[in-house]
LUMRO-922668 format. One record per atom (N, C-alpha, C): residue in one letter; z, x negated, y negated. Coordinates in steps of 0.001 Angstrom, whole numbers, padded with zeros to 6 digits, always signed. Layout:
N
AZXY
...
END
This chain:
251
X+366900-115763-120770
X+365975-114984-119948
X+365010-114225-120840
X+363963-114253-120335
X+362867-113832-121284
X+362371-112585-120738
X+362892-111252-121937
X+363055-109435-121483
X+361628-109192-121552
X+361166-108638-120345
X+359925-107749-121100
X+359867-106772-121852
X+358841-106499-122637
X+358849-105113-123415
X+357895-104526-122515
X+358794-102795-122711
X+358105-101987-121633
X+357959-100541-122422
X+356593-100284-122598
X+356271-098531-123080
X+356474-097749-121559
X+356364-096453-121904
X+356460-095180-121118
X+355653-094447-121757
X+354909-093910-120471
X+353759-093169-121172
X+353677-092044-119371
X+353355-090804-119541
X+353293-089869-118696
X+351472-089476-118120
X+351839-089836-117012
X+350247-089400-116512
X+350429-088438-114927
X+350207-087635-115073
X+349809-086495-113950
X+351333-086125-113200
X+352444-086090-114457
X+353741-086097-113307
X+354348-087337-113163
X+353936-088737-113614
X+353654-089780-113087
X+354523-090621-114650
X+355902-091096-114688
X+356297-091974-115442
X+355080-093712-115788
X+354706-093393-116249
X+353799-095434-116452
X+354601-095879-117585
X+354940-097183-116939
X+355830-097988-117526
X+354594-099230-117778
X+354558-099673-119030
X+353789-100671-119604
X+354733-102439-119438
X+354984-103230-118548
X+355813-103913-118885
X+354928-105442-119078
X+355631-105833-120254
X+354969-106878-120761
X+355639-107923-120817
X+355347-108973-119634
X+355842-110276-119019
X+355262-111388-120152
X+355761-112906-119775
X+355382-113790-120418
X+354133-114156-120758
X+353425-113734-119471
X+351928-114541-119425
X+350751-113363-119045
X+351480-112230-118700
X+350506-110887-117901
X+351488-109773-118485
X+350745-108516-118374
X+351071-107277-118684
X+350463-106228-117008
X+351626-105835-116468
X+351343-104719-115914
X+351606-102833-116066
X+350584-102294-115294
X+350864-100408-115537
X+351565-100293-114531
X+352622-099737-114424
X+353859-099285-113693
X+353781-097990-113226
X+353581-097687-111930
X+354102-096202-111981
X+355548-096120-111096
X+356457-096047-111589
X+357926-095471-111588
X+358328-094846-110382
X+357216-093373-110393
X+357903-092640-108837
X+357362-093609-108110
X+355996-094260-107592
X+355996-094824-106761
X+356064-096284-106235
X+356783-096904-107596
X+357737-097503-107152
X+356151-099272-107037
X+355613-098883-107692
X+354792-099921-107901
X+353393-099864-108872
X+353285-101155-109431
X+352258-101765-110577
X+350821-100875-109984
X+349864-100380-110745
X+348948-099825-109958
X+347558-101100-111094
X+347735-101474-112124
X+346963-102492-112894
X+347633-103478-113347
X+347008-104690-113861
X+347429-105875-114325
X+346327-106506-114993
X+346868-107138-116052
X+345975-108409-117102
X+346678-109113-117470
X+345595-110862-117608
X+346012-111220-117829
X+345060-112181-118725
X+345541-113516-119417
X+344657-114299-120226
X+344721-115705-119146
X+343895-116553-118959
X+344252-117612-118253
X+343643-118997-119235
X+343938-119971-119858
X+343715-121192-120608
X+343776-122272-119492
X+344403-123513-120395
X+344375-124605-119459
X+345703-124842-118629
X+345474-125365-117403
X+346367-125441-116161
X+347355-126276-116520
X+348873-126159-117210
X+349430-127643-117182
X+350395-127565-116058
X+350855-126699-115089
X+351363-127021-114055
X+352390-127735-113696
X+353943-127187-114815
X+354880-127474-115072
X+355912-126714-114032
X+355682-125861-113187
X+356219-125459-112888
X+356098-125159-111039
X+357300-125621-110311
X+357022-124669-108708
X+357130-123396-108313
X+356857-123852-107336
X+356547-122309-106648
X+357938-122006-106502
X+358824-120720-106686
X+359921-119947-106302
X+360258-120191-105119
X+361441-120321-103995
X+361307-120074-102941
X+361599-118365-102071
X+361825-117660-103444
X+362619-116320-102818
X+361627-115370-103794
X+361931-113984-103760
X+361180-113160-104136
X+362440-112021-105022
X+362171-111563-105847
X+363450-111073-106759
X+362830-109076-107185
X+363893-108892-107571
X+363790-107299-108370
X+363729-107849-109639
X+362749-106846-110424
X+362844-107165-112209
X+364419-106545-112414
X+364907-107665-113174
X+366824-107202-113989
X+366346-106581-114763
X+365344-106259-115603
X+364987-105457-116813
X+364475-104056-116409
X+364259-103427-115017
X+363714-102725-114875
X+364682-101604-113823
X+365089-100266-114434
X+365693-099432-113475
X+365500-099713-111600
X+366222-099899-110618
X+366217-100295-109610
X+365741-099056-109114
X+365764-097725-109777
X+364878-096543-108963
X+363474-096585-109138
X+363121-097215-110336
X+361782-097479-110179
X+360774-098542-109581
X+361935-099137-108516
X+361742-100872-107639
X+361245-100449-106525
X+360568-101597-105900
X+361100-101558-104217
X+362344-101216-103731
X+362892-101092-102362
X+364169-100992-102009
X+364556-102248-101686
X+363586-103111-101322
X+363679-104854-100624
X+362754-105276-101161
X+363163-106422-100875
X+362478-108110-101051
X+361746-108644-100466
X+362775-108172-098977
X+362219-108695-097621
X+360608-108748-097735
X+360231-109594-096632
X+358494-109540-096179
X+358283-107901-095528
X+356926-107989-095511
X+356524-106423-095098
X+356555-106082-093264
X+355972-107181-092641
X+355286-107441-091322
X+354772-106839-091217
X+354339-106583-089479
X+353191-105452-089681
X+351916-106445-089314
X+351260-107398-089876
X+350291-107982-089985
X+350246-107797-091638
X+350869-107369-092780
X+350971-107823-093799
X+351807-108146-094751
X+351437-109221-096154
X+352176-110113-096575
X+352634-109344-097605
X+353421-109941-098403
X+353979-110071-099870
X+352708-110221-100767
X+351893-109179-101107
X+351082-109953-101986
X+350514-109712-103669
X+350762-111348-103862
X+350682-111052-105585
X+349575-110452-106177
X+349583-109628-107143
X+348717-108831-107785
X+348542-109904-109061
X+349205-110577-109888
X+348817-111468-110513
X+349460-112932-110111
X+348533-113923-109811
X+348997-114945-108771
X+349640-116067-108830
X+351258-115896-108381
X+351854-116921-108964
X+351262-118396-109407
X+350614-119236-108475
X+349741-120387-108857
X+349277-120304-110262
X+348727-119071-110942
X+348201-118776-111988
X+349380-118973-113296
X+350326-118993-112743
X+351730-118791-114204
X+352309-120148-114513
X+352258-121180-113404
X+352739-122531-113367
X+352554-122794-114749
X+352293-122446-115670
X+352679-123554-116956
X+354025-123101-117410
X+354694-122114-116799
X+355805-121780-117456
X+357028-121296-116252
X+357999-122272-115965
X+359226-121798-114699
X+359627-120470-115150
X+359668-119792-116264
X+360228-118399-116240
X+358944-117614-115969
X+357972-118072-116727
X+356719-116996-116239
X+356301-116998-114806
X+356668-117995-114148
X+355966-118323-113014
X+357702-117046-111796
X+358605-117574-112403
X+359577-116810-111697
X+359600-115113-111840
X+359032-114671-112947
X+358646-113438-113452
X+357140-112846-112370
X+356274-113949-111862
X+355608-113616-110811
X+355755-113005-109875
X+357482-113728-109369
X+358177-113282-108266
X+358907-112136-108281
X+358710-111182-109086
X+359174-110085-109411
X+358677-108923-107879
X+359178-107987-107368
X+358821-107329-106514
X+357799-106464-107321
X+358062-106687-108893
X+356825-105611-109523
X+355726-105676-109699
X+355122-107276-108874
X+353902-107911-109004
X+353651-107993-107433
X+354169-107461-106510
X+354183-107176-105368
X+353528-105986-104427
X+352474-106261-103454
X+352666-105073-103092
X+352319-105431-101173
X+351968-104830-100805
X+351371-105030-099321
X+350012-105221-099199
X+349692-106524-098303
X+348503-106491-098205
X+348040-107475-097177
X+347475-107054-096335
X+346844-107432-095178
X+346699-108953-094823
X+347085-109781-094356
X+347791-111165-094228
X+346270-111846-094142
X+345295-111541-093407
X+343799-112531-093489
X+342986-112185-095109
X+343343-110529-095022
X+342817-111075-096937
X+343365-111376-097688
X+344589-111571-097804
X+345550-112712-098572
X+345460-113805-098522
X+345266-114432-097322
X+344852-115977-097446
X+343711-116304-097412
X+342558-115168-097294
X+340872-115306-097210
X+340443-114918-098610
X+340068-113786-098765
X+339065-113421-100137
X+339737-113243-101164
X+341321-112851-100949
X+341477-112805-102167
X+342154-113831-102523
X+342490-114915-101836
X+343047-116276-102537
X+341297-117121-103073
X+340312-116575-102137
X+338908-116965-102968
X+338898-116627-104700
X+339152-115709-104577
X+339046-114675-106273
X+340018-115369-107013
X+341222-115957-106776
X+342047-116498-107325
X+342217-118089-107520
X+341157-118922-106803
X+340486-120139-106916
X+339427-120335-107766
X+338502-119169-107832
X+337815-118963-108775
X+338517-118586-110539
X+339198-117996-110605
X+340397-117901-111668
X+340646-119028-112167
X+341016-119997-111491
X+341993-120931-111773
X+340738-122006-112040
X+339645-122042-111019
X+338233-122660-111706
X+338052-122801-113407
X+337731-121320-113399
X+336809-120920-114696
X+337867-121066-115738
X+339467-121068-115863
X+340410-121432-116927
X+340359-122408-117094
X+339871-123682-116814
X+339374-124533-117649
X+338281-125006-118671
X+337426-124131-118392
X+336454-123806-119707
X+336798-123257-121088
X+336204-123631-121677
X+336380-123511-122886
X+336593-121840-123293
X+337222-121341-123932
X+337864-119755-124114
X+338345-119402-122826
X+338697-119868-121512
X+338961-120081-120300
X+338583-118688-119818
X+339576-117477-119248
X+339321-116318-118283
X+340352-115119-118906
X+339189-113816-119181
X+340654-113026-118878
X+340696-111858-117395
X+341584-111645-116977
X+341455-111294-115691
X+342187-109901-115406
X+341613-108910-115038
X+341779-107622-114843
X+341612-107118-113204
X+343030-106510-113304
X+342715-105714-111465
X+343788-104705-111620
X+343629-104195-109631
X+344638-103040-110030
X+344521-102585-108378
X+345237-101544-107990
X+345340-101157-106696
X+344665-099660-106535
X+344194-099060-105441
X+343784-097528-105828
X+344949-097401-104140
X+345382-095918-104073
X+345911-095374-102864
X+345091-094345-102601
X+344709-094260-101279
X+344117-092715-100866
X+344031-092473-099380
X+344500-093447-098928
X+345177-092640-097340
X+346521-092895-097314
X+346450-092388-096004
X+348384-092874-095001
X+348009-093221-093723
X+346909-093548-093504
X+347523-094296-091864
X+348006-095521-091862
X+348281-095967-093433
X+348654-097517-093368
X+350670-097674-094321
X+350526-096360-094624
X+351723-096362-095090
X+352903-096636-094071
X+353283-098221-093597
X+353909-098579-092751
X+355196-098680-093839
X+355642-099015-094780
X+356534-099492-095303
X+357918-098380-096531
X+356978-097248-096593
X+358245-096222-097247
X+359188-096363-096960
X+359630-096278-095566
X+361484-096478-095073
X+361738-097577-095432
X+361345-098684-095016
X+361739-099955-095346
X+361511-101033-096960
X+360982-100178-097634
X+360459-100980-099232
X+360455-099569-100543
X+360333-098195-099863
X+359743-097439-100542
X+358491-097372-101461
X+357762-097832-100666
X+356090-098334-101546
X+355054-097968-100139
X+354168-096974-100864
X+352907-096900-099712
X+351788-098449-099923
X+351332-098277-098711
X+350319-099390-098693
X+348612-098932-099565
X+348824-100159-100469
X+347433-099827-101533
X+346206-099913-100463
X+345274-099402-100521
X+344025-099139-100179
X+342877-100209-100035
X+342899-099838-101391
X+341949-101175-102073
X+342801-102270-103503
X+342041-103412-103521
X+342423-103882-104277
X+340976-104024-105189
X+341454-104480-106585
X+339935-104217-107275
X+340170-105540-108494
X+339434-106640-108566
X+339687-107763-109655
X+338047-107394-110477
X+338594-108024-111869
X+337642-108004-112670
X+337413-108858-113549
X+336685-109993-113891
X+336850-111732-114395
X+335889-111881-115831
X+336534-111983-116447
X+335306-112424-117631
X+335372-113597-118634
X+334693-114165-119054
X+334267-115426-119278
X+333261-115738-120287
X+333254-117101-120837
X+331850-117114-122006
X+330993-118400-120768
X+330051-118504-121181
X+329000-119415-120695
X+328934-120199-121839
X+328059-121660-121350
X+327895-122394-121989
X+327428-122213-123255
X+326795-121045-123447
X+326042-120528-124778
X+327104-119847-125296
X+328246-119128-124855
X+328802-118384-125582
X+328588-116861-125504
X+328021-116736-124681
X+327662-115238-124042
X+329118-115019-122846
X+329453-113548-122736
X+330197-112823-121924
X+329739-112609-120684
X+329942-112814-119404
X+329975-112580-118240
X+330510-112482-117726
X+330560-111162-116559
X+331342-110829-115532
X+331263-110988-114456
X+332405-111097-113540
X+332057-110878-112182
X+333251-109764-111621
X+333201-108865-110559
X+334276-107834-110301
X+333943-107943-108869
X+335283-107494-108044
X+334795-106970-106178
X+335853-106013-106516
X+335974-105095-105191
X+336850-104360-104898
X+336890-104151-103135
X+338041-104317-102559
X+338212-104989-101398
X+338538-103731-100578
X+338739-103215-099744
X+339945-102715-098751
X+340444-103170-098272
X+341621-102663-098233
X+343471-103530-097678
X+343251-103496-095888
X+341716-103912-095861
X+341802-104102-094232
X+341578-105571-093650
X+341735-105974-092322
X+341560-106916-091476
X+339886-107419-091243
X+339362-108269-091332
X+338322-109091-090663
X+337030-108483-092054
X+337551-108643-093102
X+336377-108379-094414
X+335203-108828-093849
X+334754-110338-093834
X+333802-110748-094138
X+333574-111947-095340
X+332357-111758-095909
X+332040-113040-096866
X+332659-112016-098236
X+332938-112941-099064
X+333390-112684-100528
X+332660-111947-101101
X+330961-112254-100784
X+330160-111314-102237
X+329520-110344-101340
X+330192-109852-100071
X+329917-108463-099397
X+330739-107431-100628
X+331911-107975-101220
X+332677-106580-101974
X+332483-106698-103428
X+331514-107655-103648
X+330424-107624-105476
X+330494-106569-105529
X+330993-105917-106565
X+330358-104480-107480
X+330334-104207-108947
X+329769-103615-109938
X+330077-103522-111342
X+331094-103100-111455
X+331847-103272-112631
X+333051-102912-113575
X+332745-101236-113719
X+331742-101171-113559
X+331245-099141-113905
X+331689-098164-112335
X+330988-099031-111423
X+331352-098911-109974
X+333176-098530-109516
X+333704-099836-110059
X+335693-099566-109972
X+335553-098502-110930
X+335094-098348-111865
X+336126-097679-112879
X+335400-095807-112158
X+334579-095930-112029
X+333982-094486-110737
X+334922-094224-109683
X+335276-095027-109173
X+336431-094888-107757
X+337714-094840-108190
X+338131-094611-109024
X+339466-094948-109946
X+339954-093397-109888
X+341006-093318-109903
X+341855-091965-110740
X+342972-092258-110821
X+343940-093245-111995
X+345075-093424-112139
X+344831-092798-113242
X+344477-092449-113415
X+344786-092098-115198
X+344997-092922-116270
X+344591-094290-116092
X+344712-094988-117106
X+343266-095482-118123
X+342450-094775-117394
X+341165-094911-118224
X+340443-096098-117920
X+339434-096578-118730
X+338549-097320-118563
X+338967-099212-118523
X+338017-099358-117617
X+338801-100887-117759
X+338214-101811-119198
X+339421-102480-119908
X+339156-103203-121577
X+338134-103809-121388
X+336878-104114-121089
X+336117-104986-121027
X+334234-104412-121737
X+333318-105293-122609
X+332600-104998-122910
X+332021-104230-122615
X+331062-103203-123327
X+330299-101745-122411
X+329281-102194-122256
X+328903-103775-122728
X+327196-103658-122185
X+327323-104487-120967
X+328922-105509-120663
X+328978-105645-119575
X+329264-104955-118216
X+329772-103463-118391
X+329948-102615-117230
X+329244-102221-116166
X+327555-102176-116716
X+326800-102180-115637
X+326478-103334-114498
X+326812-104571-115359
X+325886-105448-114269
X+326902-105881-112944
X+325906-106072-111809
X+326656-106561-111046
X+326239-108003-110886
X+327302-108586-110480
X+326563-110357-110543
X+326104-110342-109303
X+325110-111054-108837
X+324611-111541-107602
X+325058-112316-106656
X+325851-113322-107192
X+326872-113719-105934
X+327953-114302-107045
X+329223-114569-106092
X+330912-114825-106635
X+330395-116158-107204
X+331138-115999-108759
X+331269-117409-109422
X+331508-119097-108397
X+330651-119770-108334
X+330922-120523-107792
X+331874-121750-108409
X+332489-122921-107367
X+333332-123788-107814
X+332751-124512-108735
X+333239-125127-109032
X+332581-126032-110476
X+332578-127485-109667
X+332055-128736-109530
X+332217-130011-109209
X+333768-130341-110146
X+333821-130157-111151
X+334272-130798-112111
X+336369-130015-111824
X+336335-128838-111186
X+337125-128430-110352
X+337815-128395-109508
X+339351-128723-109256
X+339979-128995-108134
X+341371-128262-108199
X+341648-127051-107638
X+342786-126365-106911
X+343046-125753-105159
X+344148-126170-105408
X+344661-126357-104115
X+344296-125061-102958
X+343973-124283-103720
X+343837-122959-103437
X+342701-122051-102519
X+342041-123386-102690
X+340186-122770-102536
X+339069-124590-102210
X+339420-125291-101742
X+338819-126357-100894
X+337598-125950-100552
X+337854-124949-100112
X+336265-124490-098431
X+335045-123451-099811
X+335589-123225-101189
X+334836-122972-101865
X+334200-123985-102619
X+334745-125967-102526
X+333960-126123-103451
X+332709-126321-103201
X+331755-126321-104149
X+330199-126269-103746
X+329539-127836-103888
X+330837-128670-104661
X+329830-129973-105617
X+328860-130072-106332
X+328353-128508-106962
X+326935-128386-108233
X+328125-128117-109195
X+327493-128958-110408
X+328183-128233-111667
X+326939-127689-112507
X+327801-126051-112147
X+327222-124721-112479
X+327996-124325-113467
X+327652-124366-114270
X+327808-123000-115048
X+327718-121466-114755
X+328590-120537-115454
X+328432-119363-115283
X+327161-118887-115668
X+325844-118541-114601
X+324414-117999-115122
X+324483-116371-115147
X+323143-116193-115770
X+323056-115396-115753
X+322600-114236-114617
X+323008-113362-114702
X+322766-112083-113693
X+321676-111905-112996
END
């Protein structure tokens, strides 16, 4: 079994546990009992591995700092991965390390299978290019009318969710693309929740600081979501492909 290594580091009252999985690294916060960021690197797809059929507690990780369950959420929302199992398939332990409840959180069942399995088709796109993707997100909390699940999971429901994608172009230049969603019902189109990397990191207060990514890329916002590539095919994202092979352009 392959242990993560995990720092501890104190923010506002707030235990953060650094735990560092096979293929991704998430920020932990302890009291509440869930990942609030995640990164990861994405290369080429070899897709050695299935999908889990069950959903697990990290063995490496104090059970007070877990969910209480496994179970599904209901409600009208799912189990949903913060870094996406589909994404780990080159490796059955990394991909089972997905299934961790610590890569888990609640989230609204049409944007789970709508925009943000879009964002995660796009992922799995652009890792086949050459220096492939590295991929940054994270959760923010700031109400309770949605905190359906404390009694039953001990985890409030995240707010927003926030991804952040970067990439070289054919030239070898850095480009980004970022959204940040709310954990609500009937979104809309994908590049309604486009925003800069400067934008999330403004709406932010975990205390973990700035997101790792270039400073001359923070301002821009891209103009619309990376499109599919022709040359592209995951299971994940069909109704995105476009049939142009595009390259990542410019802003």
């Amino acid at each position: 079994m392959h242990i993560p290594l995990a720092t501890a580091a104190l923010a506002a009252g707030h235990v953060m546990i650094t735990q560092q999985y096979i293929q991704y690294d998430l920020t932990y916060d302890c009291k509440e009992r869930t990942a609030i960021r995640w990164h990861y690197e994405l290369g080429h797809d070899y897709h050695v591995a299935k999908r889990p059929k069950s959903y697990h507690l990290d063995p490496t990780l104090s059970k007070t700092c877990q969910q209480t369950s496994t179970k599904t959420y209901r409600h009208g929302y799912d189990r949903g991965h913060m870094v996406a199992s589909e994404h780990m398939a080159n490796s059955v332990e990394a991909r089972r390390e997905a299934h961790y409840m610590t890569n888990i959180a609640p989230q609204i069942s049409s944007f789970h299978h709508g925009l943000w399995q879009q964002t995660e088709a796009i992922e799995a796109c652009y890792r086949t290019l050459d220096g492939g993707i590295e991929s940054f997100g994270g959760l923010k909390f700031n109400e309770t009318d949605n905190d359906l699940f404390v009694e039953s999971h001990g985890i409030n429901t995240p707010d927003y969710w926030w991804k952040v994608i970067t990439a070289k172009d054919t030239h070898g230049h850095a480009k980004v693309v970022a959204w940040m969603f709310p954990n609500r019902p009937d979104l809309g189109a994908l590049d309604d929740y486009l925003v800069s990397v400067e934008t999330i990191e403004n709406q932010l207060d975990d205390g973990q600081g700035p997101i790792p990514v270039p400073s001359e890329l923070k301002a821009s916002q891209s103009k619309s979501s990376w499109p599919i590539l022709a040359s592209c095919y995951h299971d994940q994202g069909p109704s995105l492909a476009s049939g142009l092979a595009i390259q990542v352009t410019d802003d």
